[in-house]
TISELUM-267570 format. One record per residue: x, y, z of N, C-alpha, C, O in turn. Coordinates in nm, 2 decimals, decimal comma. Example, Ala and Ser with C-alpha at 12.3 -4.5 7.8 and 13.67 -1.06 7.14 Angstrom:
<recs>
1,32_-0,57_0,78_1,23_-0,45_0,78_1,32_-0,33_0,78_1,42_-0,33_0,85
1,28_-0,22_0,71_1,37_-0,11_0,71_1,29_0,00_0,79_1,34_0,11_0,80
</recs>
This chain:
<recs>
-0,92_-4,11_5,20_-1,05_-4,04_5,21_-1,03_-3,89_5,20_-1,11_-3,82_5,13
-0,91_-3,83_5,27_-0,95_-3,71_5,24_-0,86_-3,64_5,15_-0,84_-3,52_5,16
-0,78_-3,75_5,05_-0,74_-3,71_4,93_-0,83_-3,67_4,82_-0,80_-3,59_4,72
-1,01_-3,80_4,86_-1,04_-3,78_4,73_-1,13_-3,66_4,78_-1,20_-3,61_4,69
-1,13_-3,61_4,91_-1,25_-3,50_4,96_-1,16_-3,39_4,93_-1,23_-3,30_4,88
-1,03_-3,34_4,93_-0,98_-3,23_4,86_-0,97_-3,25_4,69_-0,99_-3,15_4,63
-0,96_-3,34_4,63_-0,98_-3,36_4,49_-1,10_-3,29_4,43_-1,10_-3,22_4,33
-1,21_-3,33_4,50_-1,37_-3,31_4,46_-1,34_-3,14_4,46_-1,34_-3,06_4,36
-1,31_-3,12_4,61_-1,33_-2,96_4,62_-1,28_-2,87_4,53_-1,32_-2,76_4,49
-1,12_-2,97_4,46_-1,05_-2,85_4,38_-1,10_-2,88_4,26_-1,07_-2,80_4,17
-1,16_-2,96_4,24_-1,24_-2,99_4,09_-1,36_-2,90_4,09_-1,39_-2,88_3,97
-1,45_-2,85_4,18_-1,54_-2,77_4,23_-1,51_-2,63_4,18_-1,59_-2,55_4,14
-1,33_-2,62_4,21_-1,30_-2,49_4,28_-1,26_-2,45_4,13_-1,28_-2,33_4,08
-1,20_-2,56_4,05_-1,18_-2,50_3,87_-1,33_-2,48_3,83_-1,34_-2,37_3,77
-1,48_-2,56_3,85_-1,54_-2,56_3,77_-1,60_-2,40_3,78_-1,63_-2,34_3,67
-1,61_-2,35_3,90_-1,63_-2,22_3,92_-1,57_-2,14_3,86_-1,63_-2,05_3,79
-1,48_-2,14_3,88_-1,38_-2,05_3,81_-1,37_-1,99_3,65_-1,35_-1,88_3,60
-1,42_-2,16_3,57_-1,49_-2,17_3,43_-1,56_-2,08_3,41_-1,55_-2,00_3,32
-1,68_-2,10_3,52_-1,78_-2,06_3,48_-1,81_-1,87_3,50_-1,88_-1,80_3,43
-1,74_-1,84_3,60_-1,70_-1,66_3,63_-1,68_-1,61_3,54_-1,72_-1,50_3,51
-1,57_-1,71_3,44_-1,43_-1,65_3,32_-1,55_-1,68_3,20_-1,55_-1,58_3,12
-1,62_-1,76_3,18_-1,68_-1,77_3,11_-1,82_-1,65_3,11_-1,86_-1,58_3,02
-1,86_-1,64_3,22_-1,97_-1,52_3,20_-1,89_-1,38_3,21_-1,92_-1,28_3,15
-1,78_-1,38_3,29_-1,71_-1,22_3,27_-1,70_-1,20_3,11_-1,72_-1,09_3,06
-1,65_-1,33_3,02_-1,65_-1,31_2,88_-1,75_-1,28_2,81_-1,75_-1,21_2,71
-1,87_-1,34_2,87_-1,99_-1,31_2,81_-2,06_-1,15_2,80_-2,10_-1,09_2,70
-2,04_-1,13_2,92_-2,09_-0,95_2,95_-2,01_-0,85_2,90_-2,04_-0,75_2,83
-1,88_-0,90_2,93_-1,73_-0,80_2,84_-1,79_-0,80_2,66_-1,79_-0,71_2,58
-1,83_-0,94_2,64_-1,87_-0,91_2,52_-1,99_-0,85_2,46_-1,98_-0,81_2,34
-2,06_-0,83_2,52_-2,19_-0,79_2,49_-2,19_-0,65_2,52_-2,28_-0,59_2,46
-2,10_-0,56_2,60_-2,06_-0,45_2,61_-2,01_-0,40_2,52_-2,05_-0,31_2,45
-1,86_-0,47_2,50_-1,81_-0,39_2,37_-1,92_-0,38_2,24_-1,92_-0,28_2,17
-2,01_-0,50_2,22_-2,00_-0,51_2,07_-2,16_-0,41_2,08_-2,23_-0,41_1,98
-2,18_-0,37_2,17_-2,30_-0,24_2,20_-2,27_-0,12_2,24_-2,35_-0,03_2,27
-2,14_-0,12_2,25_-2,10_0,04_2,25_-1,97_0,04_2,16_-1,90_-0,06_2,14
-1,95_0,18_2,11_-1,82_0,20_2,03_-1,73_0,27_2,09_-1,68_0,37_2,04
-1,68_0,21_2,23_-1,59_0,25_2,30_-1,43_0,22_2,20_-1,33_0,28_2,24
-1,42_0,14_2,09_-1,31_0,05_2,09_-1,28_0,14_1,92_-1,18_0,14_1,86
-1,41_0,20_1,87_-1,36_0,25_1,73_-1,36_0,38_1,73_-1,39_0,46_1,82
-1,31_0,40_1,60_-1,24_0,54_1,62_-1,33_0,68_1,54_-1,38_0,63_1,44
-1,36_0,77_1,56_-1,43_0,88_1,52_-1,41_0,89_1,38_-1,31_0,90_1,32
-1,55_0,89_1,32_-1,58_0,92_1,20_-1,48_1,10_1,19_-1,44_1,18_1,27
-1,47_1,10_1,06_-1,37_1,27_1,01_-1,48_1,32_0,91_-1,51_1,27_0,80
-1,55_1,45_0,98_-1,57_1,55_0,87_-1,53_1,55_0,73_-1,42_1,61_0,73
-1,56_1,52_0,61_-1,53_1,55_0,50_-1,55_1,72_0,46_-1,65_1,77_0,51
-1,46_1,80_0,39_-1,52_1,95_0,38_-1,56_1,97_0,24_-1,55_1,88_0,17
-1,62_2,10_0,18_-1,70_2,09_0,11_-1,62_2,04_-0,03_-1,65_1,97_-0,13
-1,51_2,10_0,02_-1,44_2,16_-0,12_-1,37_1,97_-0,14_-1,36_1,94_-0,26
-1,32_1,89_-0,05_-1,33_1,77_-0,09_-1,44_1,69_-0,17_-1,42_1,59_-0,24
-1,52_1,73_-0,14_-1,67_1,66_-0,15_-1,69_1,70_-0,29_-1,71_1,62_-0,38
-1,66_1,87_-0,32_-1,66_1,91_-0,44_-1,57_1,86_-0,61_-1,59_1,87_-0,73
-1,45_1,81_-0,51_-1,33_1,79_-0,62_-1,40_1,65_-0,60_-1,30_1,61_-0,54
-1,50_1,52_-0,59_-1,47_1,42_-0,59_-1,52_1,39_-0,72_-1,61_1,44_-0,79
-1,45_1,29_-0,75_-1,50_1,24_-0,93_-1,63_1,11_-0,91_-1,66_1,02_-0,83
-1,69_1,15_-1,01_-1,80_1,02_-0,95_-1,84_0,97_-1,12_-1,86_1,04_-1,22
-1,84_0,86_-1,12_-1,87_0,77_-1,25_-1,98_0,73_-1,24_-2,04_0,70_-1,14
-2,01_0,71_-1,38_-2,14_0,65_-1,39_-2,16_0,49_-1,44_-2,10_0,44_-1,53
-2,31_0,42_-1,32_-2,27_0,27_-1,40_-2,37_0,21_-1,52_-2,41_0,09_-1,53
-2,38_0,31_-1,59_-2,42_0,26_-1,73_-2,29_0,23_-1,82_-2,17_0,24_-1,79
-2,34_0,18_-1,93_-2,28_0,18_-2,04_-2,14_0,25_-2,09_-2,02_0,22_-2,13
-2,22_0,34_-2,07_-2,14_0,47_-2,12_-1,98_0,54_-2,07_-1,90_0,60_-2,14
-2,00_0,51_-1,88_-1,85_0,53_-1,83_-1,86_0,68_-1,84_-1,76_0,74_-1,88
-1,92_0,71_-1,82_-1,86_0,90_-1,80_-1,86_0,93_-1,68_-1,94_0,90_-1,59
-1,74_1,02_-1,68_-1,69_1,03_-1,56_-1,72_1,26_-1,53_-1,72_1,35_-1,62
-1,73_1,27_-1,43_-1,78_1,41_-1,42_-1,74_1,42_-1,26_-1,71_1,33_-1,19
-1,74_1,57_-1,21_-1,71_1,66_-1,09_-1,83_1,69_-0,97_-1,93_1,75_-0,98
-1,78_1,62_-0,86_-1,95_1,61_-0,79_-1,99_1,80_-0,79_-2,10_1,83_-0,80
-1,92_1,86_-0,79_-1,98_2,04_-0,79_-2,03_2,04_-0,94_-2,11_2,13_-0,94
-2,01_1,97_-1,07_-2,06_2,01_-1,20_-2,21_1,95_-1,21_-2,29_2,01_-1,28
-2,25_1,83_-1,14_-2,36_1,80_-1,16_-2,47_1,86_-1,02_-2,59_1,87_-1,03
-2,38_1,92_-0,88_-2,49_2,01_-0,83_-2,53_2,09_-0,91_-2,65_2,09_-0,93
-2,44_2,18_-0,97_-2,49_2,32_-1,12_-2,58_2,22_-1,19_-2,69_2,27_-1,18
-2,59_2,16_-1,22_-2,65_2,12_-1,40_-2,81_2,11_-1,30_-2,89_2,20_-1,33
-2,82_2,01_-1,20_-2,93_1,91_-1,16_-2,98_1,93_-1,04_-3,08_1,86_-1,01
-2,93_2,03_-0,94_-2,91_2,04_-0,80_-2,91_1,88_-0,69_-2,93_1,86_-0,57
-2,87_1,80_-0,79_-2,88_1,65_-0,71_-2,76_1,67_-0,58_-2,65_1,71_-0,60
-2,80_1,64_-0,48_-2,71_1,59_-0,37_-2,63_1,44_-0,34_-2,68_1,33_-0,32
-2,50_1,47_-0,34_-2,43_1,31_-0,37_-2,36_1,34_-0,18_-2,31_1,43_-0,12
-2,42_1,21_-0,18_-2,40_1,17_0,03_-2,24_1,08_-0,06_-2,25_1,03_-0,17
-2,14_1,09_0,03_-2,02_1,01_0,05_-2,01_0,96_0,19_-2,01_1,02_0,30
-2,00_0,78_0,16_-2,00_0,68_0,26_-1,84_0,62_0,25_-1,81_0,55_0,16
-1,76_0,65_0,34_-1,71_0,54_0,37_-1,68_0,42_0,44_-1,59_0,44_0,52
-1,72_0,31_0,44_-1,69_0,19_0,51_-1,59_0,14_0,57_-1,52_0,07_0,50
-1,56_0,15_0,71_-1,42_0,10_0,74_-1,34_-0,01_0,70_-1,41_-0,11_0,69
-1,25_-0,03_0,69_-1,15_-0,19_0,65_-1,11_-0,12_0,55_-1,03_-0,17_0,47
</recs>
């Protein structure tokens, strides 16, 4: 009898345990993936990189040109995105 009454309890005493580890996982998760404690700071691009970058075009035609030659020509603004990975 009171093999199977310490059995119950320690079977009691894992399911709790599950269930802590299981919601500590839950909240740890939901923290990280809502704050960006874990990635790393975007870097300033400067002008003069921004200026030497080559940018192609996707027509036909493939011409390739100087992002500072087409501010002169057009005053168009070219935003550069990097995506991490």
């Amino acid at each position: 009898m009171l093999s199977s009454v310490f059995e119950v309890e320690l079977f009691e005493m894992g399911i709790w345990s599950l269930g802590l580890g299981a919601l500590g996982a839950a909240i740890a998760g939901i923290f990280l993936a809502n704050t960006d404690l874990c990635l790393t700071k975007a870097a300033q691009a400067s002008l003069e990189y921004l200026e030497d970058a080559d940018l192609h075009s996707t027509g036909d035609d493939e011409k390739t040109m100087k992002a500072k030659t087409l501010w002169e020509k057009t005053g168009a603004v070219v935003m550069a995105v990097r995506r991490p990975g």
